[in-house]
NUTORKE-267872 format. One record per residue (C-alpha): x, y, z; residue in one letter. Coordinates in nm, 4 decimals, always signed. Layout:
// NUTORKE-267872
[node [X, Y, Z], "A"] ...
// end
This chain:
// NUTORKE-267872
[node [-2.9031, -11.7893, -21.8999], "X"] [node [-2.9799, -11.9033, -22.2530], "X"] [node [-3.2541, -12.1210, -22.2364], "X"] [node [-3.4517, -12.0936, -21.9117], "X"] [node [-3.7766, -12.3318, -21.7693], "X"] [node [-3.9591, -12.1652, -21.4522], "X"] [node [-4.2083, -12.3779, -21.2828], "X"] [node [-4.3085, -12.5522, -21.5565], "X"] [node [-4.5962, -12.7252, -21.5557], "X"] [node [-4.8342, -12.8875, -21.7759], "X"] [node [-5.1876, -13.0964, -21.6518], "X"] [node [-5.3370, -13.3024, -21.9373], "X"] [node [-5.6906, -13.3456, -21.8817], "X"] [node [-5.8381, -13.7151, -21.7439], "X"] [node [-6.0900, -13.9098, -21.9926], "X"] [node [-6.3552, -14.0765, -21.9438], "X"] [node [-6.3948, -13.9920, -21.5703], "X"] [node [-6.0160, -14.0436, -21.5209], "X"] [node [-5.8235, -13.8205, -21.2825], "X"] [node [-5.6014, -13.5143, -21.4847], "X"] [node [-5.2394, -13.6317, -21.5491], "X"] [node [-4.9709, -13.3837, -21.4424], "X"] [node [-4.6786, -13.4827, -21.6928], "X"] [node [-4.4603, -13.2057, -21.6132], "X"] [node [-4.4303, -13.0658, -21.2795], "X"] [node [-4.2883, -12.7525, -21.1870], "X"] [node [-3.9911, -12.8310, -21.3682], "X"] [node [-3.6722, -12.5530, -21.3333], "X"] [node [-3.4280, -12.6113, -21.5828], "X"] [node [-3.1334, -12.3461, -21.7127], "X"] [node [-2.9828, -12.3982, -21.9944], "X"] [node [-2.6490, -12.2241, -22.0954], "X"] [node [-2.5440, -12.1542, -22.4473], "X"] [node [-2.3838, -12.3935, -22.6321], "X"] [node [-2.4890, -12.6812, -22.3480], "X"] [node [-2.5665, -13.0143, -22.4893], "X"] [node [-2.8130, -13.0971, -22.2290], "X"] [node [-3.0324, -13.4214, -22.1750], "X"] [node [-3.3564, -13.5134, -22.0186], "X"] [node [-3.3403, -13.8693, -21.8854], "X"] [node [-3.5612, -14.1162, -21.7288], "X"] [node [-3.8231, -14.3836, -21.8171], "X"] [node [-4.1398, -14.3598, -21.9892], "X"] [node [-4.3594, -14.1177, -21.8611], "X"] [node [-4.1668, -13.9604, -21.6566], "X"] [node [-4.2366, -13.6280, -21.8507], "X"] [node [-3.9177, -13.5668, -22.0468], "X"] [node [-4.1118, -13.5593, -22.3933], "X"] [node [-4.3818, -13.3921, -22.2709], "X"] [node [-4.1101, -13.1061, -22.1195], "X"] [node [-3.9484, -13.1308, -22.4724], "X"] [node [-4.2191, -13.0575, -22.6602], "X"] [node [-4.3332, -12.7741, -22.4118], "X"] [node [-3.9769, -12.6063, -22.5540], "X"] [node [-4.0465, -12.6822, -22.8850], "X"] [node [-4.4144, -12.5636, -22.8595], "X"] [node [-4.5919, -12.8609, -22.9446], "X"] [node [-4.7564, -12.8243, -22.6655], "X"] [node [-4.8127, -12.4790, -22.4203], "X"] [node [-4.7276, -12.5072, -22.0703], "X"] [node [-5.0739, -12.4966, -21.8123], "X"] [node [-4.7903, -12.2532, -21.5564], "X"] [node [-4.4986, -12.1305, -21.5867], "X"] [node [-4.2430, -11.9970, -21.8695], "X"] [node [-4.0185, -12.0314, -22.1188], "X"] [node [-3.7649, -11.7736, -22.2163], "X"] [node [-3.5197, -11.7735, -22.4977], "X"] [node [-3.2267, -11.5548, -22.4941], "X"] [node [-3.3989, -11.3189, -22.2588], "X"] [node [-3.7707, -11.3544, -22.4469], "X"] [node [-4.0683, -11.4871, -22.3147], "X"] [node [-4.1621, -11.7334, -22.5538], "X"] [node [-4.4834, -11.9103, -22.4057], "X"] [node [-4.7318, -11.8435, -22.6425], "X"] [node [-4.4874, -11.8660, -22.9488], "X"] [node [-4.5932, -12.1309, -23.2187], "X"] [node [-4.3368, -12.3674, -23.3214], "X"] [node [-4.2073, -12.1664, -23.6472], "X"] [node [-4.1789, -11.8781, -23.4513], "X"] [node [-3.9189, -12.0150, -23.1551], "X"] [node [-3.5829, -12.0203, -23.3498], "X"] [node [-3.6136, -12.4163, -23.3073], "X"] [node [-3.5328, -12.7107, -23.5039], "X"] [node [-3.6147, -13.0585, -23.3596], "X"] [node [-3.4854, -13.4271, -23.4858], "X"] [node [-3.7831, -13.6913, -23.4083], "X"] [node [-3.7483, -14.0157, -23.3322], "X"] [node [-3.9407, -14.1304, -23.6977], "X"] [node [-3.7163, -13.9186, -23.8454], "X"] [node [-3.9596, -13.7670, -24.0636], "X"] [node [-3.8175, -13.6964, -24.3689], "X"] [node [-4.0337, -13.6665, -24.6825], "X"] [node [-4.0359, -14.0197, -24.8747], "X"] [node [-4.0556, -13.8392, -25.2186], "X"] [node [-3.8079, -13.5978, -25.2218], "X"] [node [-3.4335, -13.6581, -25.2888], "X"] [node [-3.1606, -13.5931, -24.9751], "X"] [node [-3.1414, -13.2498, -25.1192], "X"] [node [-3.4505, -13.1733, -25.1476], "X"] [node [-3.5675, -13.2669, -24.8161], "X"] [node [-3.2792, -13.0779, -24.6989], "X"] [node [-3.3492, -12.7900, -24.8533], "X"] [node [-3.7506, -12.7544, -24.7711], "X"] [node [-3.7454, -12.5553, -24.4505], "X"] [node [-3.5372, -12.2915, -24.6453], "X"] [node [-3.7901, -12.2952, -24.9654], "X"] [node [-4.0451, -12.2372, -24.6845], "X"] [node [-3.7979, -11.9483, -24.6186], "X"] [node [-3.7840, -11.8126, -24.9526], "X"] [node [-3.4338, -11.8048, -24.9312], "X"] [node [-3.2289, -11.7174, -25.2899], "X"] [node [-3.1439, -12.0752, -25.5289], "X"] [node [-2.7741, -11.9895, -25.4399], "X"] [node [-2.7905, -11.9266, -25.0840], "X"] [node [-3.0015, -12.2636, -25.1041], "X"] [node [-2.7392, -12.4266, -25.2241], "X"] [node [-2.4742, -12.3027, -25.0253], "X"] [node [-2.6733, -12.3987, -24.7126], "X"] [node [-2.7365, -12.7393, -24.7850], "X"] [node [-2.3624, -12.7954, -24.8922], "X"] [node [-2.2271, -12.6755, -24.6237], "X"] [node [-2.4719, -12.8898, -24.3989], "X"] [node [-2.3905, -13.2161, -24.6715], "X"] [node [-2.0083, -13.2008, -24.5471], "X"] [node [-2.1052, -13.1311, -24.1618], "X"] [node [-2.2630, -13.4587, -24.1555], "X"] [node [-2.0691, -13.6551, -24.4230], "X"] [node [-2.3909, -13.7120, -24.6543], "X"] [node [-2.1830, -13.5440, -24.9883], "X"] [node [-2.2431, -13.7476, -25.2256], "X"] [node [-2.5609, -13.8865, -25.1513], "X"] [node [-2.7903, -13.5662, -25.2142], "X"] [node [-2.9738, -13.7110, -25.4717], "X"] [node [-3.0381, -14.0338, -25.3350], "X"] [node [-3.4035, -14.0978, -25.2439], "X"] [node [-3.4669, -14.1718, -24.8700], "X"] [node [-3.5594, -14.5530, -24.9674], "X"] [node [-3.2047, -14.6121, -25.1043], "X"] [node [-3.0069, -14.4792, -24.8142], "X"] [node [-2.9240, -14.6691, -24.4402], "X"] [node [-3.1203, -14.6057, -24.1157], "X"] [node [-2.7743, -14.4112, -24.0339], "X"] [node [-2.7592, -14.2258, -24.3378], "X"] [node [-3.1811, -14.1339, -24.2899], "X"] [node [-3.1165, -13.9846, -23.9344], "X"] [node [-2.8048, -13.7755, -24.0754], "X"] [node [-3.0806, -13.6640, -24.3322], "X"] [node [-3.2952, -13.5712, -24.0662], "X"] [node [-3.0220, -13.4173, -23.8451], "X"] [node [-2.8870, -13.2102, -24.1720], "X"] [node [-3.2866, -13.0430, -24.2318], "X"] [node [-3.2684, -12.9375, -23.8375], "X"] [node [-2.9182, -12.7955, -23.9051], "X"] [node [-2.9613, -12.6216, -24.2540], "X"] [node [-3.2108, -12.3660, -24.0378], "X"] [node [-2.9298, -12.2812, -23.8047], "X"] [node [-3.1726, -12.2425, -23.5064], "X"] [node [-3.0751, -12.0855, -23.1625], "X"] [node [-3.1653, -12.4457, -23.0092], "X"] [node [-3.1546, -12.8227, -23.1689], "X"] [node [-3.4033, -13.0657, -23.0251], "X"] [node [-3.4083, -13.4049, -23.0468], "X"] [node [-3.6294, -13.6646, -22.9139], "X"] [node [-3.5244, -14.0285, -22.9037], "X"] [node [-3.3370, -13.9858, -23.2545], "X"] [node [-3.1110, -14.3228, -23.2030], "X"] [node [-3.4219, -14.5601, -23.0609], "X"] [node [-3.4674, -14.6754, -23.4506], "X"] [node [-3.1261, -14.7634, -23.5250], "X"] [node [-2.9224, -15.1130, -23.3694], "X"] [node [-2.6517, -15.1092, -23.1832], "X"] [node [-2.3700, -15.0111, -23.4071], "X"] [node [-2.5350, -14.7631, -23.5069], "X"] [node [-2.6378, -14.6002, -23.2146], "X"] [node [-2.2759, -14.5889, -23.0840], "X"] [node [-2.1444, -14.4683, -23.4216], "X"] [node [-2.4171, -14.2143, -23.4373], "X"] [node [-2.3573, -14.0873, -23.0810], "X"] [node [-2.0022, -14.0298, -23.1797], "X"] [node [-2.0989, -13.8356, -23.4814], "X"] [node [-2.3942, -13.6123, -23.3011], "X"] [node [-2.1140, -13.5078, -23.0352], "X"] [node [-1.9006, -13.4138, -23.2860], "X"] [node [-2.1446, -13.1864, -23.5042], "X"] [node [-2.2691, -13.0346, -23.1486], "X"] [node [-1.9532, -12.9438, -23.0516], "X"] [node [-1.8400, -12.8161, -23.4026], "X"] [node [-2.1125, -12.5620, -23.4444], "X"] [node [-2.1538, -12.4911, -23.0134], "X"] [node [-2.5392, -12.4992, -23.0710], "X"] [node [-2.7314, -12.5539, -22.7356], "X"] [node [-2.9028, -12.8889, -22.7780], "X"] [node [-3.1632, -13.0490, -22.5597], "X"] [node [-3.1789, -13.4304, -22.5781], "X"] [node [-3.4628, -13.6601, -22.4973], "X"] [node [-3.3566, -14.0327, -22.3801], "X"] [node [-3.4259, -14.3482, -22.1627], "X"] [node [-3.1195, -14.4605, -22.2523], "X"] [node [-2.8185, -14.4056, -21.9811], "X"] [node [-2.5371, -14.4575, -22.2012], "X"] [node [-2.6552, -14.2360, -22.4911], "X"] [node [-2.6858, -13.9691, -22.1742], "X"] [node [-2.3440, -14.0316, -22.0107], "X"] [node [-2.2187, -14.0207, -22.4071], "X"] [node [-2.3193, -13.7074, -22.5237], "X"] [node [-2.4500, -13.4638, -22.2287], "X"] [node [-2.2793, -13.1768, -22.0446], "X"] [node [-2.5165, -13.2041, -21.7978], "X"] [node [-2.8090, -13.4557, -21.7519], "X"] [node [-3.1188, -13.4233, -21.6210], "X"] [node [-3.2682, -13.6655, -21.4705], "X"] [node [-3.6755, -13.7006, -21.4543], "X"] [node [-3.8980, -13.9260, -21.2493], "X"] [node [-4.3059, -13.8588, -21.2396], "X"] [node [-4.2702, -13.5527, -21.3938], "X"] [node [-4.0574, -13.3872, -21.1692], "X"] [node [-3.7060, -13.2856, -21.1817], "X"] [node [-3.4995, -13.5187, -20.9488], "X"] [node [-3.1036, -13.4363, -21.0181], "X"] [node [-2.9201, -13.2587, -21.2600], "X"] [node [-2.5432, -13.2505, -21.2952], "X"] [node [-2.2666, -13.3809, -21.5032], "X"] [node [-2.2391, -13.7287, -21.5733], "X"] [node [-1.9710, -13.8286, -21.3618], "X"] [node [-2.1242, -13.6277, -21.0650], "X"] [node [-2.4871, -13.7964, -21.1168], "X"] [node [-2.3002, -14.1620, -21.1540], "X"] [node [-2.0747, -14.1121, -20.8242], "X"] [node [-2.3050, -13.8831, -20.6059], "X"] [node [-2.6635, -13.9760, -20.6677], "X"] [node [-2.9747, -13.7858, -20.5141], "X"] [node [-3.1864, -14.0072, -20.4474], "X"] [node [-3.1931, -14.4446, -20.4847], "X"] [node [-3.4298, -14.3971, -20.8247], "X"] [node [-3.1091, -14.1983, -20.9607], "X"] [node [-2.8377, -14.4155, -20.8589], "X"] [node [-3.0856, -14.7371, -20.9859], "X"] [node [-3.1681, -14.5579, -21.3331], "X"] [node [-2.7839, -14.4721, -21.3736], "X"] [node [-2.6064, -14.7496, -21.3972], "X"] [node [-2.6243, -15.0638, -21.2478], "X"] [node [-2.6397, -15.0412, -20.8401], "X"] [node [-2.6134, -15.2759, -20.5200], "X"] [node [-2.8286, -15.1118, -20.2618], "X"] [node [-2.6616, -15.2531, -19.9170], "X"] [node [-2.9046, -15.1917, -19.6156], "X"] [node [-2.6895, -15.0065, -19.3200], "X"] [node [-2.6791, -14.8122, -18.9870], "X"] [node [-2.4537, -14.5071, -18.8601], "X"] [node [-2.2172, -14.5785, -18.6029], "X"] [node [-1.9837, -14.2779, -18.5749], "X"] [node [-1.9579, -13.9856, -18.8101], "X"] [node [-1.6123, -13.8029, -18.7846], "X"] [node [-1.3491, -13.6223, -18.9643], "X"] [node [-1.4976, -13.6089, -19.2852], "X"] [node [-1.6202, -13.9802, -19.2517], "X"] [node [-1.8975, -14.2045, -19.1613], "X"] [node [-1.8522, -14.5361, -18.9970], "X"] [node [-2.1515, -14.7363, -19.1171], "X"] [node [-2.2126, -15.1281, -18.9963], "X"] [node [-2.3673, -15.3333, -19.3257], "X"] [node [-2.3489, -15.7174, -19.3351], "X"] [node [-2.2031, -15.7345, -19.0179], "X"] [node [-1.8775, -15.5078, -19.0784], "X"] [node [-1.8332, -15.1873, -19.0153], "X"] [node [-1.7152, -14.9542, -19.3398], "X"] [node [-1.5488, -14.6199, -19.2749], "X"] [node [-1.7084, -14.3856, -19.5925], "X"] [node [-1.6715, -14.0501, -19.6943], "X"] [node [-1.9142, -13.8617, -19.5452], "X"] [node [-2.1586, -13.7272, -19.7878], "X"] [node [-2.3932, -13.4121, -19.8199], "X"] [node [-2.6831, -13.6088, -19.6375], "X"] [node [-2.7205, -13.4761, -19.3188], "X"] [node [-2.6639, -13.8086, -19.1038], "X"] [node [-2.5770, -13.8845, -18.7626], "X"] [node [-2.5378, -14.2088, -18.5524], "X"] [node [-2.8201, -14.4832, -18.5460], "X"] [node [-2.9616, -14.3456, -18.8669], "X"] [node [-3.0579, -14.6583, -19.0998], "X"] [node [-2.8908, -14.5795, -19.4636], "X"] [node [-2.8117, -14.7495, -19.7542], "X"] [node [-2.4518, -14.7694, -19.9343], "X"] [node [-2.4791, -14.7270, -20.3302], "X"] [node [-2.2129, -14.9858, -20.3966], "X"] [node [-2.1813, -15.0126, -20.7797], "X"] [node [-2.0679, -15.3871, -20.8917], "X"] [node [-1.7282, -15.2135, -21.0644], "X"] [node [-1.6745, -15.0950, -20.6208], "X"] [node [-1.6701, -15.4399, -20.5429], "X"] [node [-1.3345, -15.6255, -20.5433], "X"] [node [-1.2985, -16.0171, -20.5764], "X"] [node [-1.0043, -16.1774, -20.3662], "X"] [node [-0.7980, -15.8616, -20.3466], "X"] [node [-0.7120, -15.5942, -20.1200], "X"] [node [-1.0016, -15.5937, -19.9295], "X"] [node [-1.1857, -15.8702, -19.8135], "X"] [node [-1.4353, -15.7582, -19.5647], "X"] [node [-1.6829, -16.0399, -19.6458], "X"] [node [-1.6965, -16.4272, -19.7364], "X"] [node [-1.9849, -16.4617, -20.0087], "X"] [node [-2.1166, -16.7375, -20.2133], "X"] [node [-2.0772, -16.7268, -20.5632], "X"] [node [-2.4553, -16.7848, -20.7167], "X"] [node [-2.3676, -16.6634, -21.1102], "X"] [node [-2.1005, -16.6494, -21.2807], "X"] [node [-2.0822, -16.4784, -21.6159], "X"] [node [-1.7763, -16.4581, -21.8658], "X"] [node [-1.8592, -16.1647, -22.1355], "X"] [node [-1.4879, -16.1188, -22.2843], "X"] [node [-1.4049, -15.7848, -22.1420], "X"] [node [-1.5199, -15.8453, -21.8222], "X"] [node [-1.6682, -16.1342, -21.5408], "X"] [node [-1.9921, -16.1053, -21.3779], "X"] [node [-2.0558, -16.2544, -21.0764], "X"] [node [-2.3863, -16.2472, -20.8078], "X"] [node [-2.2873, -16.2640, -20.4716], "X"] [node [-2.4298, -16.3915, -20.1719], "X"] [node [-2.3308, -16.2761, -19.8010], "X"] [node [-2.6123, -16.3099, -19.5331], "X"] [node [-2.9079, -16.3821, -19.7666], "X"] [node [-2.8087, -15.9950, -19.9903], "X"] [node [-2.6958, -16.0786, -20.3299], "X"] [node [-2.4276, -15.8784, -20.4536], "X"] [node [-2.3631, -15.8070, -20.8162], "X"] [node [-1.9674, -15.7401, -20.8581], "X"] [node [-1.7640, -15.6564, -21.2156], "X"] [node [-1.4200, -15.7876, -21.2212], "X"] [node [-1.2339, -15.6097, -21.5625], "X"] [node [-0.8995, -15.7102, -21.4561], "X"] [node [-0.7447, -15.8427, -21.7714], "X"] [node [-0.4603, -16.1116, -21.5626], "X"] [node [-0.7491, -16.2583, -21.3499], "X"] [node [-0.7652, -16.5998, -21.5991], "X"] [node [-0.9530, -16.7868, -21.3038], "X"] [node [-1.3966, -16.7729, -21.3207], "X"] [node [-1.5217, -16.8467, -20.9406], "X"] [node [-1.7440, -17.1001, -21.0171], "X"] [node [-2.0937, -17.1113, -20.9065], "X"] [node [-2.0761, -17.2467, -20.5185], "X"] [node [-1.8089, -17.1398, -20.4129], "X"] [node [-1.7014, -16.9553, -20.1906], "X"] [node [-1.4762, -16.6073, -20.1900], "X"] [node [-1.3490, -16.3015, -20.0517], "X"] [node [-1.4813, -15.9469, -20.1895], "X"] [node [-1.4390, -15.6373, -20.0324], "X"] [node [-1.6138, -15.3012, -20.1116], "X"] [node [-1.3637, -14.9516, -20.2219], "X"] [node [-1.4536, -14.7390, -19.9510], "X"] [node [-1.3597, -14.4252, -20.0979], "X"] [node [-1.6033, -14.4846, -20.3481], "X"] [node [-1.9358, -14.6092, -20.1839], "X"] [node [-2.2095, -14.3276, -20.1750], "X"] [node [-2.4409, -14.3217, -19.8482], "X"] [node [-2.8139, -14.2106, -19.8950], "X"] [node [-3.0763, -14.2171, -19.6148], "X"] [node [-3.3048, -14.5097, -19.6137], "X"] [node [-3.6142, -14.3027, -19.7806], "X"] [node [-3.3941, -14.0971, -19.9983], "X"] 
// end
């Protein structure tokens, strides 16, 4: 394994009489070469704190850290074959593109030509030729970032971090500048580690995501696996929007769970949860699972919002005092259910997830 975290842990110490805060704990992370891998959840949840841990801003209380088969614990930052993108992007205000560009291999003492070559080289990777000697204050908030993603690059470290480098930027940007850090990841196969709150940047760019709650480790996987087979209810909430329908085990047979919710009973694909008849669970039932006078109608709901957003209706369902939030994307539906009345939905079975009530 490239990049390898073993019972990481790190305990900041309390103020002022305050109880010590354990922002990362015992966190086990592997990290293959060439992985674009992100750290996801909401503030505090310790994915900076395990970020800067790799990056050695900070030095773990337990545990390691080992890079391409070396401990690298007690390594300072310049010493860890590193390069990180922050979120403030940090570049230097008086120097040109090129210039700033150039600075960590100055540092280096590397030759005028092989200076130049460098920074070219990075100029075209990121589509800044051109601009190099533009001061910082007469370029976009896009152009800036590439900047600061072009002095991380120019190093050619074994690992690129980056913590919240999109947060700055509005929402054109973001999406055009997701697009673009895929593509320069994937060009040059350098294992990156990305820091986010943000679920689509994570679905976006990751191999594998994982995801973080109180400083722990709670699931890590590939998008589509994290989306559509969830851990725990704080994953399937954080990814994604989520209808949590309260249940109970009836049968559990061939594969498949019969589970009674809202007064029908759903046959489900029986998941890795260990669960057997008369347990309470809950179906994850995202709102694009739930289907608006079609195939299935195995409940009569009233309709309490009703939102038209171009690409898609919104709609909040009500069946038994549960509100149900349900996507309808079909293009050749012309009609909005307006608030009060009353339809048929229906749930895709094959593609409800079943956790146990205190998962």
């Amino acid at each position: 394994m490239f990049l390898r975290l073993r019972n990481l842990t790190k305990v900041f110490a309390g103020r002022g009489g305050e109880a010590e805060v354990v922002a990362a704990d015992n966190v086990n992370i592997d990290i293959e070469e060439g992985e674009f891998l992100t750290l996801l959840g909401p503030s505090g949840c310790g994915k900076t704190t395990t970020l800067r841990l790799i990056a050695g801003f900070e030095f773990p209380t337990q545990g390691e850290i080992v890079l391409d088969g070396k401990r690298i614990n007690d390594l300072p930052p310049n010493k860890r074959d590193m390069s990180m993108v922050f979120q403030s992007y940090a570049i230097f205000p008086h120097l040109s593109v090129f210039e700033n560009i150039a600075y960590g291999l100055k540092i280096k003492q590397l030759s005028r030509d092989k200076i130049k070559q460098q920074v070219a080289e990075v100029l075209r990777l990121t589509e800044l030729t051109g601009l190099e000697n533009r001061a910082p204050n007469q370029l976009s908030g896009g152009q800036q970032q590439r900047v600061a993603l072009a002095r991380a690059l120019v190093m050619e470290p074994k690992v690129l971090l980056l913590d919240e480098p999109l947060s700055n930027l509005d929402a054109k940007l973001r999406d055009q500048m997701r697009t673009e850090i895929r593509r320069i990841q994937q060009t040059l196969g350098i294992t990156s580690v990305y820091v986010t709150h943000d679920q689509i940047e994570a679905m976006t760019l990751s191999d594998r995501i994982v995801v973080m709650n109180k400083g722990r480790v709670e699931q890590t996987g590939g998008p589509a696996d994290i989306y559509r087979h969830p851990a725990s209810a704080f994953v399937a909430d954080f990814i994604g929007h989520t209808n949590f329908v309260p249940g109970t085990v009836v049968e559990s047979r061939n594969g498949r769970l019969n589970v009674e919710a809202l007064g029908q009973t759903l046959s489900v694909l029986k998941p890795e949860h260990e669960l057997q008849p008369g347990d309470v669970a809950q179906l994850v039932v995202r709102p694009e699972m739930v289907q608006i006078e079609g195939e299935y109608r195995h409940y009569t709901g009233v309709v309490r919002r009703a939102s038209f957003l171009g690409d898609r209706i919104e709609y909040d369902v009500e069946i038994d005092g549960e509100r149900i939030a349900a996507i309808e994307y079909d293009p050749r539906r012309m009609t909005i259910h307006p608030e009060g009345s009353a339809i048929s939905i229906g749930f895709l079975e094959d593609h409800i997830y079943v956790l146990p009530r205190d998962a």
